[in-house]
PDB file of N, CA, C and O in Angstrom:
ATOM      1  N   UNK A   1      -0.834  -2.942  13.924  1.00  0.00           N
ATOM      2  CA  UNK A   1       0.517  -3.018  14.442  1.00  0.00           C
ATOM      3  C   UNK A   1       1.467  -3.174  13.269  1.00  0.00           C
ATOM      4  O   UNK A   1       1.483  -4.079  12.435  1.00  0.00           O
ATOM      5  N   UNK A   2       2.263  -2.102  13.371  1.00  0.00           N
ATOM      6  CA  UNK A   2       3.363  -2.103  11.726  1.00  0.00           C
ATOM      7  C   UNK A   2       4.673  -2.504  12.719  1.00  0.00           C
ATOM      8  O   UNK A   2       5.121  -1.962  13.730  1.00  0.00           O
ATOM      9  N   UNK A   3       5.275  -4.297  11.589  1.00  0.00           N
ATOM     10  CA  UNK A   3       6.016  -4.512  12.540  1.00  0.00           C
ATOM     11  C   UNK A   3       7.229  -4.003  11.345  1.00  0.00           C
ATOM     12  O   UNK A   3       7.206  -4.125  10.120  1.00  0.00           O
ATOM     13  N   UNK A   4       8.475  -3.274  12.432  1.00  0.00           N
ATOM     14  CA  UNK A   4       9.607  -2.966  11.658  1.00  0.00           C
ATOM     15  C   UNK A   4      10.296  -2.941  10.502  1.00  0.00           C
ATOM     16  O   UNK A   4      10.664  -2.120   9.662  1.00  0.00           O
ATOM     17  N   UNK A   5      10.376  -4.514  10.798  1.00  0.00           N
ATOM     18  CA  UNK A   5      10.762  -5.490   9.574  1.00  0.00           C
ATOM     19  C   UNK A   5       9.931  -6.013   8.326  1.00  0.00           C
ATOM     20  O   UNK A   5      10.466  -6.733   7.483  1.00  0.00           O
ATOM     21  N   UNK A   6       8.725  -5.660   8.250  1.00  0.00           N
ATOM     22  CA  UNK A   6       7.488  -6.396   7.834  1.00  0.00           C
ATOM     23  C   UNK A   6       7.872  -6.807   6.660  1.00  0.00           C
ATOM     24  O   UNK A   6       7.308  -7.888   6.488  1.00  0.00           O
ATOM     25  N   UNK A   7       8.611  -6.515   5.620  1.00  0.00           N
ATOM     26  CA  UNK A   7       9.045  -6.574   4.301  1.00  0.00           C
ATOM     27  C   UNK A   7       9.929  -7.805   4.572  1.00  0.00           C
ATOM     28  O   UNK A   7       9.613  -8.686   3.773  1.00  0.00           O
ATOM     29  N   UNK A   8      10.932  -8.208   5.409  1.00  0.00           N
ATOM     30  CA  UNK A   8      11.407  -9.101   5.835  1.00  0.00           C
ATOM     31  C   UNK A   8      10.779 -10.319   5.539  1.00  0.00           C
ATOM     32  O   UNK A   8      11.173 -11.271   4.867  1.00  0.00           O
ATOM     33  N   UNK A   9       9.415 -10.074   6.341  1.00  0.00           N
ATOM     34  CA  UNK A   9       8.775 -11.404   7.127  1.00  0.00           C
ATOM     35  C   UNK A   9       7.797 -11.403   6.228  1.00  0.00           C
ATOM     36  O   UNK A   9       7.205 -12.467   6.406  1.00  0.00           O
ATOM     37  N   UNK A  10       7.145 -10.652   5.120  1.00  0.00           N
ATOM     38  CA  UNK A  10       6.702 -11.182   4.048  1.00  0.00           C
ATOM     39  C   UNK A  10       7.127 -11.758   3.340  1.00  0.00           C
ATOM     40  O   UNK A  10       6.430 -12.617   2.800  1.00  0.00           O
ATOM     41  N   UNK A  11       8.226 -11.626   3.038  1.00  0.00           N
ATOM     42  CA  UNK A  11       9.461 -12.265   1.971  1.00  0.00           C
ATOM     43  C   UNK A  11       9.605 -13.836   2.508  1.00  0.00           C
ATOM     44  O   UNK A  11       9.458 -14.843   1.815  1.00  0.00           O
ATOM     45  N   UNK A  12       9.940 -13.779   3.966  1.00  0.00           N
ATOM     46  CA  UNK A  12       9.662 -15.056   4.267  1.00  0.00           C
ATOM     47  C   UNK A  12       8.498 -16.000   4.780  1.00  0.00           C
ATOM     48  O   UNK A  12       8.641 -16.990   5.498  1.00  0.00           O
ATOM     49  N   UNK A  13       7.320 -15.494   4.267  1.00  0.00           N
ATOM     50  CA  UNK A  13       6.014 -15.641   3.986  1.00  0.00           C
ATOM     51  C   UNK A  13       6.207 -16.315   2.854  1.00  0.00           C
ATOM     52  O   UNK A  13       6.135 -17.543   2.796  1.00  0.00           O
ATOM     53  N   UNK A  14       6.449 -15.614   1.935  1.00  0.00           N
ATOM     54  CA  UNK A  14       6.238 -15.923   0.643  1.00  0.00           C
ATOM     55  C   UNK A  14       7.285 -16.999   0.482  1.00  0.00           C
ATOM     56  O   UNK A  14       6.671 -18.065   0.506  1.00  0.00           O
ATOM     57  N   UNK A  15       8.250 -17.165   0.367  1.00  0.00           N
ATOM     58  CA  UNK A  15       9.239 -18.523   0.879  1.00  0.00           C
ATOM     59  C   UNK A  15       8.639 -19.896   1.672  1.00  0.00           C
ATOM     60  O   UNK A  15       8.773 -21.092   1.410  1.00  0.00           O
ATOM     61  N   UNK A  16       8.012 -19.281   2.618  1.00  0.00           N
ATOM     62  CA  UNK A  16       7.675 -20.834   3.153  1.00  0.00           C
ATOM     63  C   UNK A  16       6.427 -21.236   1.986  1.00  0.00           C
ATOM     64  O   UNK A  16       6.595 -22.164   1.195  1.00  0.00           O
ATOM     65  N   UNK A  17       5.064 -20.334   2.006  1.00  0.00           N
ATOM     66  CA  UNK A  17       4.297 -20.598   0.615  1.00  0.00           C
ATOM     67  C   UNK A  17       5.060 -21.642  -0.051  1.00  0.00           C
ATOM     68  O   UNK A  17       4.857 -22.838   0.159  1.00  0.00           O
ATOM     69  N   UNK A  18       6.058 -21.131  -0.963  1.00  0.00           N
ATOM     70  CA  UNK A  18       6.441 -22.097  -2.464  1.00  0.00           C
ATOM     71  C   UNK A  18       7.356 -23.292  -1.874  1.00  0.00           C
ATOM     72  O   UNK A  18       6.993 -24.427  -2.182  1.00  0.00           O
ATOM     73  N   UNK A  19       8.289 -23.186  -1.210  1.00  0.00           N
ATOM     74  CA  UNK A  19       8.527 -24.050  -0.294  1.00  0.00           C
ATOM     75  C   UNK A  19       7.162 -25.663   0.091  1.00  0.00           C
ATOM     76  O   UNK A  19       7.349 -26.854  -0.153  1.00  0.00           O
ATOM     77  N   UNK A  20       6.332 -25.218   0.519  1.00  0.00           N
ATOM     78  CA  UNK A  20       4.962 -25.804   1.028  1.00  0.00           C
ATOM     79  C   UNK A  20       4.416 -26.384  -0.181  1.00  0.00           C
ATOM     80  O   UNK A  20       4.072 -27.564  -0.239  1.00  0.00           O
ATOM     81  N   UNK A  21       4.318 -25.448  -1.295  1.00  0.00           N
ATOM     82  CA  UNK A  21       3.389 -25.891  -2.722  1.00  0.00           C
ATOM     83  C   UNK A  21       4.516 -26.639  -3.507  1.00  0.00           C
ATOM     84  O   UNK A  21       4.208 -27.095  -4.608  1.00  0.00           O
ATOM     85  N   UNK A  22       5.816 -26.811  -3.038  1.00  0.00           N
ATOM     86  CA  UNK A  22       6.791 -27.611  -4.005  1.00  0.00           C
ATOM     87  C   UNK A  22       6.866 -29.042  -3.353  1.00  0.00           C
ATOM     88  O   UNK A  22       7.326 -30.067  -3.855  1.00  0.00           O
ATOM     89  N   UNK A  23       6.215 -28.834  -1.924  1.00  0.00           N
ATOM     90  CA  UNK A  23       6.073 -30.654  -1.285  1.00  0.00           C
ATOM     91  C   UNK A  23       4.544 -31.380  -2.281  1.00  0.00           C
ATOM     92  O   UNK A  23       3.984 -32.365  -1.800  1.00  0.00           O
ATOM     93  N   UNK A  24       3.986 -30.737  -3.714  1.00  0.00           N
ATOM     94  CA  UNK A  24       3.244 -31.874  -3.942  1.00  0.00           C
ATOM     95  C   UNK A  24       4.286 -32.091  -5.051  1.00  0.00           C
ATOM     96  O   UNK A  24       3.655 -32.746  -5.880  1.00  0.00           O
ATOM     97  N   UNK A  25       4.983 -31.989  -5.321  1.00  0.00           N
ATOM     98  CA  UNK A  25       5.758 -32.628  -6.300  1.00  0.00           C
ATOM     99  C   UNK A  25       6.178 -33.660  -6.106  1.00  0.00           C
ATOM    100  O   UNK A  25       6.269 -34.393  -7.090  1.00  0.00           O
ATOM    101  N   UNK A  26       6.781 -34.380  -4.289  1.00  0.00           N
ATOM    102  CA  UNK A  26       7.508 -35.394  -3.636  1.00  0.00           C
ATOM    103  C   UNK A  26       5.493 -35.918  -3.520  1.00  0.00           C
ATOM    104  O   UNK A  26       4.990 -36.861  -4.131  1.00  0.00           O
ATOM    105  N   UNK A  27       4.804 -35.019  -2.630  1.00  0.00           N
ATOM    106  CA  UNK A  27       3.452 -35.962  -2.614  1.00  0.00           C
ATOM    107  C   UNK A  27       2.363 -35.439  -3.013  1.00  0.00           C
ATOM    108  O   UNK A  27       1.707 -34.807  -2.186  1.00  0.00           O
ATOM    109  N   UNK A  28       1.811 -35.579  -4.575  1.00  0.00           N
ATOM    110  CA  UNK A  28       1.222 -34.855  -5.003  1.00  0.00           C
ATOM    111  C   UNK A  28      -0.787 -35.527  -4.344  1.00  0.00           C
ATOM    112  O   UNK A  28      -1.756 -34.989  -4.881  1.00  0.00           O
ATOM    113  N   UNK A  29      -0.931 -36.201  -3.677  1.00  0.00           N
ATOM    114  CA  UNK A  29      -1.955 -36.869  -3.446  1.00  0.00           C
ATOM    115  C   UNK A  29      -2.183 -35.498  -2.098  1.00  0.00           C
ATOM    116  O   UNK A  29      -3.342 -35.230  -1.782  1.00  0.00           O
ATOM    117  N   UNK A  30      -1.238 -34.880  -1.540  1.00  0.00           N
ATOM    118  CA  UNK A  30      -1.312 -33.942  -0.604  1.00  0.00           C
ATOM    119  C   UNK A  30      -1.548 -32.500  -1.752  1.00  0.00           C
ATOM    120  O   UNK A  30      -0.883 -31.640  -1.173  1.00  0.00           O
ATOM    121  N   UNK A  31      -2.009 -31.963  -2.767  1.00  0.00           N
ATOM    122  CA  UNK A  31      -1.350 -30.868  -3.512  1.00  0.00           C
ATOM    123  C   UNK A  31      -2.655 -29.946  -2.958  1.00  0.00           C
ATOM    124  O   UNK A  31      -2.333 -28.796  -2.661  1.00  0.00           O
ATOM    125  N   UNK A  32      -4.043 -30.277  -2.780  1.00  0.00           N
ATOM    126  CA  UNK A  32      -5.271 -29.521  -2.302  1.00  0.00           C
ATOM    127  C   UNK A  32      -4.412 -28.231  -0.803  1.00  0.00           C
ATOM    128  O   UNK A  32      -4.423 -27.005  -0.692  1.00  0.00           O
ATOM    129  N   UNK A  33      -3.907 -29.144  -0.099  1.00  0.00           N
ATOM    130  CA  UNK A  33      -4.074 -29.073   1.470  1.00  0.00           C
ATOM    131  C   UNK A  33      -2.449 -28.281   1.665  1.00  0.00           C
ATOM    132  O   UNK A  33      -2.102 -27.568   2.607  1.00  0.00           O
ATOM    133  N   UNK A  34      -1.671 -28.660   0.506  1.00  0.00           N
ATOM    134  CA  UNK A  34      -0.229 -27.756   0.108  1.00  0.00           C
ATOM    135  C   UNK A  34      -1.017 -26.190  -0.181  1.00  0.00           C
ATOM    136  O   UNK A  34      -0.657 -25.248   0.524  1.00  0.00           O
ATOM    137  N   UNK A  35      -1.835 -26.023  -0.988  1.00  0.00           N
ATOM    138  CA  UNK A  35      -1.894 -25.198  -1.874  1.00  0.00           C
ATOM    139  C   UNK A  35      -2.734 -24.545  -0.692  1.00  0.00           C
ATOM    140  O   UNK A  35      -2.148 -23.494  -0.433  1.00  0.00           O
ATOM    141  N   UNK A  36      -3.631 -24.654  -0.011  1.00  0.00           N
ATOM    142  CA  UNK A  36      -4.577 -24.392   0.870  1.00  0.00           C
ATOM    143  C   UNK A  36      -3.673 -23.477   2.018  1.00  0.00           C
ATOM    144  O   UNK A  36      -4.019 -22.483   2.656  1.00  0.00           O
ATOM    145  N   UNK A  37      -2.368 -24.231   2.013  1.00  0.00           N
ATOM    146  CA  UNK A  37      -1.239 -23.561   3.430  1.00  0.00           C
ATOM    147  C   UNK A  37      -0.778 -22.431   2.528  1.00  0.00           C
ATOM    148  O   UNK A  37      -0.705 -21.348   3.108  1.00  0.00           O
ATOM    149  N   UNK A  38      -0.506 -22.431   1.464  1.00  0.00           N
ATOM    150  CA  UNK A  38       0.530 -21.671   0.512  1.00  0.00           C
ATOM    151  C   UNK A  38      -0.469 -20.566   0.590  1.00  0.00           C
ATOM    152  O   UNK A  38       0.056 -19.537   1.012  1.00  0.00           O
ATOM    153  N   UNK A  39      -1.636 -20.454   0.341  1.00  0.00           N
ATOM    154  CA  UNK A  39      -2.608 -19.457   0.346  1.00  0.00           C
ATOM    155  C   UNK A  39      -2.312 -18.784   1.990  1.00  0.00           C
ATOM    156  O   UNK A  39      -1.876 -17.639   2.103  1.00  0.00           O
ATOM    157  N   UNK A  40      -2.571 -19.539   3.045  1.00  0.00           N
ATOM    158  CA  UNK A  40      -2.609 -19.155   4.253  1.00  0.00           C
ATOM    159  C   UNK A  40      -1.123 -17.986   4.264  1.00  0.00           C
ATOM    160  O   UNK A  40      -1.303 -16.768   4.284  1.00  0.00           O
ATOM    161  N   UNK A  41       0.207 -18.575   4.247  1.00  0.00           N
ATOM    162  CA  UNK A  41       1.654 -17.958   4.386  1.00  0.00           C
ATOM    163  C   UNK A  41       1.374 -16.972   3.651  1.00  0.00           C
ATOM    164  O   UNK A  41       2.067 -16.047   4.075  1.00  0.00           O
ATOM    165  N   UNK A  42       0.387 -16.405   2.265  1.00  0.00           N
ATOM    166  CA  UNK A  42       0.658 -15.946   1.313  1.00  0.00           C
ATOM    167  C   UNK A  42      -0.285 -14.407   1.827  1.00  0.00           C
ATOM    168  O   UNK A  42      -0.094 -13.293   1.338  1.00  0.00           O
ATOM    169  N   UNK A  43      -1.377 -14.765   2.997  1.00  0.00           N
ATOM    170  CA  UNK A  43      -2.226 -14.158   3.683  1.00  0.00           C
ATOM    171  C   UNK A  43      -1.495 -13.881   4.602  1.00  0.00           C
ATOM    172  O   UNK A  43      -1.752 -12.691   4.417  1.00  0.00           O
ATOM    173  N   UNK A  44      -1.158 -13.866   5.013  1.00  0.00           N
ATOM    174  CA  UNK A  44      -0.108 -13.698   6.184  1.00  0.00           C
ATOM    175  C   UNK A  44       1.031 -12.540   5.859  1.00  0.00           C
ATOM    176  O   UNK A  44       1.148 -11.437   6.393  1.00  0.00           O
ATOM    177  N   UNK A  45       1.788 -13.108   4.871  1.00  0.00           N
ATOM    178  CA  UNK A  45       2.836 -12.060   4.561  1.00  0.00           C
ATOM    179  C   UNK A  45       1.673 -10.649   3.883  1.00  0.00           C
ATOM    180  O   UNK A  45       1.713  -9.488   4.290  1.00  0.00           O
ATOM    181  N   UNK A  46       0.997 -11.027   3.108  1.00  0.00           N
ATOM    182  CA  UNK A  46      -0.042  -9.417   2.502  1.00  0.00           C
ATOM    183  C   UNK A  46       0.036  -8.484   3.886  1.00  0.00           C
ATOM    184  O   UNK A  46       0.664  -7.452   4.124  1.00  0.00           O
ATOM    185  N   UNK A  47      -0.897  -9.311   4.716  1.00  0.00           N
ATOM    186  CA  UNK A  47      -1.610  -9.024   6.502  1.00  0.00           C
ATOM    187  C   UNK A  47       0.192  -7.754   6.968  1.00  0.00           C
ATOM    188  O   UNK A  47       0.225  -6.533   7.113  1.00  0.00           O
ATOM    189  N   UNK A  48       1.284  -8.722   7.051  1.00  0.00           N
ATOM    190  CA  UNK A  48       2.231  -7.919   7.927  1.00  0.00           C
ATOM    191  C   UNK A  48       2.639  -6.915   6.622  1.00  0.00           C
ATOM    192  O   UNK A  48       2.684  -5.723   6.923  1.00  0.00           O
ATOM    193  N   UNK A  49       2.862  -7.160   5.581  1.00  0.00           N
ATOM    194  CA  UNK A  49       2.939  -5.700   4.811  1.00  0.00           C
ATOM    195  C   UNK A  49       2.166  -4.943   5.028  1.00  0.00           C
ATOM    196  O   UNK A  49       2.678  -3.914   5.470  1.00  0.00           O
ATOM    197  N   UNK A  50       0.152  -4.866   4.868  1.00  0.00           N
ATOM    198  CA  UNK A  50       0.201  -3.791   5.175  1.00  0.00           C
ATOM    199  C   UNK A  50      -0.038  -3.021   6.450  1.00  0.00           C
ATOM    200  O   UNK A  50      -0.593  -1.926   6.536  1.00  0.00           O
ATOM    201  N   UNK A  51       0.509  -3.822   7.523  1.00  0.00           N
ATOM    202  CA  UNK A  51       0.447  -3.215   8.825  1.00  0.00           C
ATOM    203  C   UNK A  51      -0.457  -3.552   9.801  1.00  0.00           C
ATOM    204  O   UNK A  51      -0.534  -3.182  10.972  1.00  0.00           O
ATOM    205  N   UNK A  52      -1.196  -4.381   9.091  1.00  0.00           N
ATOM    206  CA  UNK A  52      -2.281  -4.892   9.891  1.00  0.00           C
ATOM    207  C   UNK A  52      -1.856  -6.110  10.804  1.00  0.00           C
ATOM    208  O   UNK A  52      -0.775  -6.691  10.711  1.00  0.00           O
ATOM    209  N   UNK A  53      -2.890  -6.420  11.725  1.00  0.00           N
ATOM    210  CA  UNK A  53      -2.976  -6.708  13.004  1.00  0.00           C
ATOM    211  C   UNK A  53      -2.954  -7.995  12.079  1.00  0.00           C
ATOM    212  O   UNK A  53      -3.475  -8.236  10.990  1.00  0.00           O
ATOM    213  N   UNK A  54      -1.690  -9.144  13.423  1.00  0.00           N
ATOM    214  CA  UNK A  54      -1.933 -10.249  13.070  1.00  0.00           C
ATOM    215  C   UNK A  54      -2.038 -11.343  13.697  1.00  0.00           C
ATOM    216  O   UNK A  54      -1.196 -11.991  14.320  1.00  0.00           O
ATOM    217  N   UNK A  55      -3.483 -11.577  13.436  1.00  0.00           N
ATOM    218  CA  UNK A  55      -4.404 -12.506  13.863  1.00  0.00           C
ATOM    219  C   UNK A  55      -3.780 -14.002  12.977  1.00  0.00           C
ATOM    220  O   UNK A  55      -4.260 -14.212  11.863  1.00  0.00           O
ATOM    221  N   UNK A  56      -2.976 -14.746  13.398  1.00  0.00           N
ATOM    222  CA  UNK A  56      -2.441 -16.185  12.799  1.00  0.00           C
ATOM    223  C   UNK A  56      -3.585 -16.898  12.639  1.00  0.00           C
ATOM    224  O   UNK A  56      -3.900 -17.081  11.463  1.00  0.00           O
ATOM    225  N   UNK A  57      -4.426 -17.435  13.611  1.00  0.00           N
ATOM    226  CA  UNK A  57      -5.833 -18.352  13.974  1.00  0.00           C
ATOM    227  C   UNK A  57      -7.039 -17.600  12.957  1.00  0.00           C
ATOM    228  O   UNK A  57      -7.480 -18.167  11.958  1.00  0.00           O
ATOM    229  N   UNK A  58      -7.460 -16.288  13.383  1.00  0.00           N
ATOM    230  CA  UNK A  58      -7.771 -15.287  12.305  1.00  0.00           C
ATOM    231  C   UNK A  58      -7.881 -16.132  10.532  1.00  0.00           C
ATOM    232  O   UNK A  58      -8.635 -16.764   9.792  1.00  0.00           O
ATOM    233  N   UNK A  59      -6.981 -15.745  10.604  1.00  0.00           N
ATOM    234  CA  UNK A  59      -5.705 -15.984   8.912  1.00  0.00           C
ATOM    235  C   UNK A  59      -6.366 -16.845   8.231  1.00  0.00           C
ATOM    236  O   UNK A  59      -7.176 -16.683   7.318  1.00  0.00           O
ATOM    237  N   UNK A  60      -5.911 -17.922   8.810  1.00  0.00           N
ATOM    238  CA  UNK A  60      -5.979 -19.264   8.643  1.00  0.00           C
ATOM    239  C   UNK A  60      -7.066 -19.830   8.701  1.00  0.00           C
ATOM    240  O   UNK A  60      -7.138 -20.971   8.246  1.00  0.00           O
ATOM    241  N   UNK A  61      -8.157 -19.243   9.239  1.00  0.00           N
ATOM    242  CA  UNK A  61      -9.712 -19.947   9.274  1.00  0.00           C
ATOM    243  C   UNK A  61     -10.186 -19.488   8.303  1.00  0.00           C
ATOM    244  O   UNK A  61     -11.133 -20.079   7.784  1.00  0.00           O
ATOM    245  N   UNK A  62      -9.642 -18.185   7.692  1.00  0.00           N
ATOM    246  CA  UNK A  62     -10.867 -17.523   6.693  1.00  0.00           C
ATOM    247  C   UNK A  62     -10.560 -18.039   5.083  1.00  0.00           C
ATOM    248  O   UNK A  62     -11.308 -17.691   4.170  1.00  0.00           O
TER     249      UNK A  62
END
């Protein structure tokens, strides 16, 4: 499924990512489980660029 906008919503993929990996700076005892989400958003935005089907639950388990 190629969604319209996909370039959009990678962009703001990639935004929430660094966003997410800049909260271990305030709590760096969290930086594993930051970096772990930042990967996930970062899978996510790749997934809707290239058109592929998106499985959120998918994503996020693998």
């Amino acid at each position: 499924m190629f969604i319209s906008n996909a370039q959009r919503w990678a962009t703001i993929c990639e935004r929430q990512a660094e966003i997410i990996e800049n909260l271990s700076k305030t709590f760096p005892e969290r930086r594993e489980n930051h970096s772990d989400l930042g990967i996930c958003w970062r899978r996510l935005g790749d997934q809707v660029s290239r058109g592929q089907s998106i499985n959120t639950l998918d994503s996020f388990n693998k």
